[in-house]
C-alpha positions in Angstrom: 130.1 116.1 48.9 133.6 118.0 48.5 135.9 116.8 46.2 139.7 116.5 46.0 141.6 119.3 43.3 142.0 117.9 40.2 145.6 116.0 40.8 147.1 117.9 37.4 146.7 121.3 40.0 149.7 119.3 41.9 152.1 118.9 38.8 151.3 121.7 36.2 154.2 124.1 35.2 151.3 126.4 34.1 148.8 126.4 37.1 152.2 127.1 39.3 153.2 129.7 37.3 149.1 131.1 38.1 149.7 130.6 41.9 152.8 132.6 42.1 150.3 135.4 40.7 147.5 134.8 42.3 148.2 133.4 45.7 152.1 133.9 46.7 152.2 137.3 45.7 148.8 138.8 47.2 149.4 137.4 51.1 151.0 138.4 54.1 153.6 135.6 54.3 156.3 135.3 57.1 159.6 136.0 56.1 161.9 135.5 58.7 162.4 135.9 62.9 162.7 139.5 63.7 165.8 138.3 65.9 167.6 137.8 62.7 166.9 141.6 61.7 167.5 143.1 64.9 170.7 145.3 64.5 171.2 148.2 62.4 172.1 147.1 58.4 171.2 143.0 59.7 169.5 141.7 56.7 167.9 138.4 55.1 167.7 137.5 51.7 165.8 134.8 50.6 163.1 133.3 48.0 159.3 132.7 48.6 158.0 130.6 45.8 160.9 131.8 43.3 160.3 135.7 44.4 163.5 136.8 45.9 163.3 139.1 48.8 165.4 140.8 50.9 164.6 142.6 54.2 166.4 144.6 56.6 166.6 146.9 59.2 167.9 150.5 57.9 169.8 153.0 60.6 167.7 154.3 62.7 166.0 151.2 63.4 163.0 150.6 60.7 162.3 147.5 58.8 162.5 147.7 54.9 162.2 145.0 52.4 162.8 145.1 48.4 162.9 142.7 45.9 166.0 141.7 45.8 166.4 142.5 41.8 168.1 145.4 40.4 166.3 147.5 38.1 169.5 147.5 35.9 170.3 143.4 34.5 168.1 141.5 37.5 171.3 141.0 39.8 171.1 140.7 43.2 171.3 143.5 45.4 172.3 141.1 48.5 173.5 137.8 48.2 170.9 135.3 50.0 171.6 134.7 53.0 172.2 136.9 56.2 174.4 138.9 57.3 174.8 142.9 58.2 175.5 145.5 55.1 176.3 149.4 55.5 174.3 149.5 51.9 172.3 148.3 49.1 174.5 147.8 46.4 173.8 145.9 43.3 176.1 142.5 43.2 176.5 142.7 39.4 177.0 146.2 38.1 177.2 148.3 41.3 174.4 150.6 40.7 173.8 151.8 44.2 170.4 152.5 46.0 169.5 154.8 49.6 167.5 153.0 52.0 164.2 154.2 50.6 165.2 151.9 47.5 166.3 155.1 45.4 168.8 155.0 43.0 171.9 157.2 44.5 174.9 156.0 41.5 174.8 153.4 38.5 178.4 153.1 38.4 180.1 154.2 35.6 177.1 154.1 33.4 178.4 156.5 30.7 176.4 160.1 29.3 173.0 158.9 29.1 170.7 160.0 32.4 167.6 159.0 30.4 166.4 156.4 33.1 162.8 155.9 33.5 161.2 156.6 36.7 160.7 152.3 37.3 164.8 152.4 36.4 165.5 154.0 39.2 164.1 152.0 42.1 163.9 149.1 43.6 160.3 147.5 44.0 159.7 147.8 47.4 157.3 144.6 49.3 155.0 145.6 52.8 157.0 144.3 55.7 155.4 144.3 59.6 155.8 142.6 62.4 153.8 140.4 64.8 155.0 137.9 67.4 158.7 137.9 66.9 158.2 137.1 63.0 158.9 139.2 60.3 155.4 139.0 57.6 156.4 140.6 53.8 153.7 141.0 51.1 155.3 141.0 47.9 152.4 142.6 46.0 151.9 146.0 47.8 148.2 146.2 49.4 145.8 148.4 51.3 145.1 145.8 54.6 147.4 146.1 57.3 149.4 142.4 58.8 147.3 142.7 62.2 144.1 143.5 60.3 144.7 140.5 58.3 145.4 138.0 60.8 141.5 138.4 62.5 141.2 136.1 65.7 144.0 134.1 65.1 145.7 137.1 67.2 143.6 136.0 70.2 144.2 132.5 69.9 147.6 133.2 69.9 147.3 135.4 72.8 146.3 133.1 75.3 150.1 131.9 75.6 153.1 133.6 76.3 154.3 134.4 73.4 156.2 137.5 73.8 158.7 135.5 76.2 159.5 133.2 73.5 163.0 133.5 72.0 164.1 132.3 68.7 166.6 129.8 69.4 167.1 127.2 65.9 166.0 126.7 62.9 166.0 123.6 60.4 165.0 122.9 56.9 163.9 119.9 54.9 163.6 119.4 51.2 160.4 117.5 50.2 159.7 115.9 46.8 155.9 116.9 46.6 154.5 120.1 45.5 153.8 122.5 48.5 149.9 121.6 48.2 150.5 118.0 48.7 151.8 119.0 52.5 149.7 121.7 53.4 146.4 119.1 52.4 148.3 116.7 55.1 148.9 119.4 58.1 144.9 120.3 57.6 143.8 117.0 58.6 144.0 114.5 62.1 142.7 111.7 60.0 145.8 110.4 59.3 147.5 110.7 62.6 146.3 107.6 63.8 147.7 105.4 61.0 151.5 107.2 60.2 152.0 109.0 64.1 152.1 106.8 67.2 153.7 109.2 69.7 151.3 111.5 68.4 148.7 109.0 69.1 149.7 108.3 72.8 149.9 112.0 73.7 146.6 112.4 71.9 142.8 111.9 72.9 142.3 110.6 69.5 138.3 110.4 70.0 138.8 114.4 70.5 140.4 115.5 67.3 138.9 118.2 65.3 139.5 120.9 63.0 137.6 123.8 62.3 137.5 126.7 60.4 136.8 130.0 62.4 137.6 133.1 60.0 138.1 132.7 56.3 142.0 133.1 56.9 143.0 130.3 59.5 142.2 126.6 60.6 142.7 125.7 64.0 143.5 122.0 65.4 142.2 121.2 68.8 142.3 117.8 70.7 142.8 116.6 74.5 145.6 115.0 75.9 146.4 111.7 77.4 146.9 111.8 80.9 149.9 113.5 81.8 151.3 114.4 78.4 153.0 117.5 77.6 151.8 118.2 74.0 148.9 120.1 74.9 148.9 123.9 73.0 147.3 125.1 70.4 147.8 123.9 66.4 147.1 126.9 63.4 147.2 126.8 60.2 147.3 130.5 58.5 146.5 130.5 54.5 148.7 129.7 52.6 151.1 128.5 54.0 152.0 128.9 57.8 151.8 126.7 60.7 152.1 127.5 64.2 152.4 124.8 66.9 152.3 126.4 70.1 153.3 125.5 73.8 152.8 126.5 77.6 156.3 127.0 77.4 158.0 127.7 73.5 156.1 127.2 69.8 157.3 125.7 66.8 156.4 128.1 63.4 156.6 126.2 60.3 156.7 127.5 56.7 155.8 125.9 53.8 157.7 127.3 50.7 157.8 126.2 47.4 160.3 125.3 45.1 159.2 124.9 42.1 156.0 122.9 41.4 157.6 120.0 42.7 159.8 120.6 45.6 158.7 122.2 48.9 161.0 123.8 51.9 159.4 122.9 55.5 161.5 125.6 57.7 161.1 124.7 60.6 161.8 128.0 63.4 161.8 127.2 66.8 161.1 129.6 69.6 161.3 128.4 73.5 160.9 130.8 76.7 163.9 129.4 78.3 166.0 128.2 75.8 167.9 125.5 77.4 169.8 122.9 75.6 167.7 119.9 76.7 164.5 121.7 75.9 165.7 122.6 72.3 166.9 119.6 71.6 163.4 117.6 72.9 161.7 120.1 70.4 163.8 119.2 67.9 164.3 115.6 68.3 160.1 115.1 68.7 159.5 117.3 66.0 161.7 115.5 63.5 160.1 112.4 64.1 156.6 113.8 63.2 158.3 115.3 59.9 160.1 112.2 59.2 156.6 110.6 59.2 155.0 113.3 57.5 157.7 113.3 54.5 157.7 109.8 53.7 154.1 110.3 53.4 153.8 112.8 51.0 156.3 111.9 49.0 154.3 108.6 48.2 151.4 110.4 48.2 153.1 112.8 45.2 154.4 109.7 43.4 150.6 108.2 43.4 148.8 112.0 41.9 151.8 112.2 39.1 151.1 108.8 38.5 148.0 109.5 36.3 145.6 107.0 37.8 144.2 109.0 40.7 141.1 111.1 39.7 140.0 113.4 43.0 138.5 111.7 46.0 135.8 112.9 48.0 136.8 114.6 51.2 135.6 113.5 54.7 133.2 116.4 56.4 134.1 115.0 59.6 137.9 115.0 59.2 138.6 117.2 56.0 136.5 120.6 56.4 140.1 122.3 56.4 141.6 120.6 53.2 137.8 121.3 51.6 138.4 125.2 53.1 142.3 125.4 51.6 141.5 123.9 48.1 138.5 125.8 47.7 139.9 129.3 48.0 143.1 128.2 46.0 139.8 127.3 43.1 138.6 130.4 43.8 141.6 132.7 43.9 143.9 131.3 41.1 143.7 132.6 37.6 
């Protein structure tokens, strides 16, 4: 029988600092909505799991993304956030860098031109494309974003996606580590207990979860009669959840801050983008969330407490949160 992680994996400095390495570094991760770095010199600056990133789109049209840490004293080289720059110049110092991440000026530096090679870039990250999202991999790799992604790219094909805009976006701040609400998205044996509108659109009896490919879940379960929330419910390792619709998807991203805070950014992406059926997106999907967090958060409080030791895990309703711990067991150093 499969057995819970070890709770300390949910609270130890050390085992997040190991993550970082071994997981958040190594995957294709979304970034951001390629509407956000459509224009020439549009950027977006932000962290994933304390690794700050930037990405942006260069003249002529390409994507490029950088850690956003000059090679000089660590200072930014944009400030995080969005916005559109003409450049890539260093916040702190001014050292100033072309859009292939090559040092062009470190500002009134003085005689010595005795930089190493590694002084004189910036440490580029993979960026692509898929879907209207923008995927970085902060660890340069050999497998290409559409490679990686397997079948999930024909689930996801079966809707139409590519008429989806991006229209909002909202973030919440939970107090649980980032494992602690991934374990909860992997499972339907909850839903029942914490989630009664979920349980009237639902054919409970008809819940599953199973594990096709080595890199995704994926949720299935009927609907009540006449219910709207039928679609298709993914969960891409480590941390990415789509929720997608006949007529708009929901992509969720769950982002650590620290080893005990988590960002749920929540982007949300409707064909026709009217205000009523934004707002019904948003207004149904923050009571799920609301739900969800006030879950976790006791759940948190009850594996820092030092009394729980590891359950077992349910093979009827858990074969996802067995799947997700057992390749962060196998993949963290």
């Amino acid at each position: 029988m499969a057995i819970a992680l070890d709770p300390r994996l949910y609270r130890d400095a050390d085992w997040y600092q190991r993550e970082r390495v071994s997981v958040w570094s190594d995957q294709w991760l979304m970034f951001c909505s390629e509407t956000e770095v459509a224009s020439d010199g549009s950027y977006v600056a932000a962290d994933i799991a304390d690794f700050p990133v930037l990405v942006a789109r260069r003249p002529g049209g390409d994507l490029v993304g950088f850690l956003n840490v000059c090679p000089h004293r660590a200072g930014p080289i944009l400030w995080p956030g969005s916005g559109v720059t003409g450049n890539l110049v260093c916040r702190y110092h001014g050292w100033a860098f072309n859009w292939r991440g090559d040092l062009v000026s470190a500002r009134d530096f003085g005689e010595s031109t005795e930089l190493c090679p590694e002084q004189r870039i910036l440490t580029p990250v993979d960026v692509a494309t898929w879907c209207g999202m923008v995927f970085v991999r902060i660890r340069r790799g050999e497998t290409d974003l559409f490679s990686d992604l397997g079948g999930l790219t024909e689930i996801v094909g079966r809707f139409p996606v590519d008429r989806f805009r991006f229209v909002r976006r909202m973030v919440r701040t939970l107090e649980c580590n980032w494992k602690t609400y991934v374990d909860n998205y992997l499972e339907g044996y909850h839903v029942q207990l914490i989630h009664p509108s979920l349980t009237r659109a639902l054919d409970m009896r008809t819940y599953r979860v199973s594990v096709p490919e080595p890199g995704y879940c994926h949720h299935t379960c009927d609907t009540t009669e006449g219910s709207p929330s039928g679609g298709a419910w993914l969960f891409r390792y480590p941390n990415l959840a789509l929720n997608i619709y006949a007529d708009g998807m929901n992509v969720e991203r769950i982002i650590p801050v620290g080893r005990d805070r988590t960002h749920v950014v929540y982007d949300y992406y409707s064909e026709s983008a009217t205000q009523a059926d934004i707002e019904a997106m948003v207004s149904m999907s923050n009571v799920v969330l609301d739900e969800d967090q006030a879950m976790c958060e006791q759940v948190q409080r009850g594996l820092d407490s030092g009394t729980y030791r590891g359950g077992p895990l349910s093979p009827k309703h858990e074969i996802a949160v067995a799947w997700f711990q057992d390749r962060l067991r196998a993949e963290v150093h």
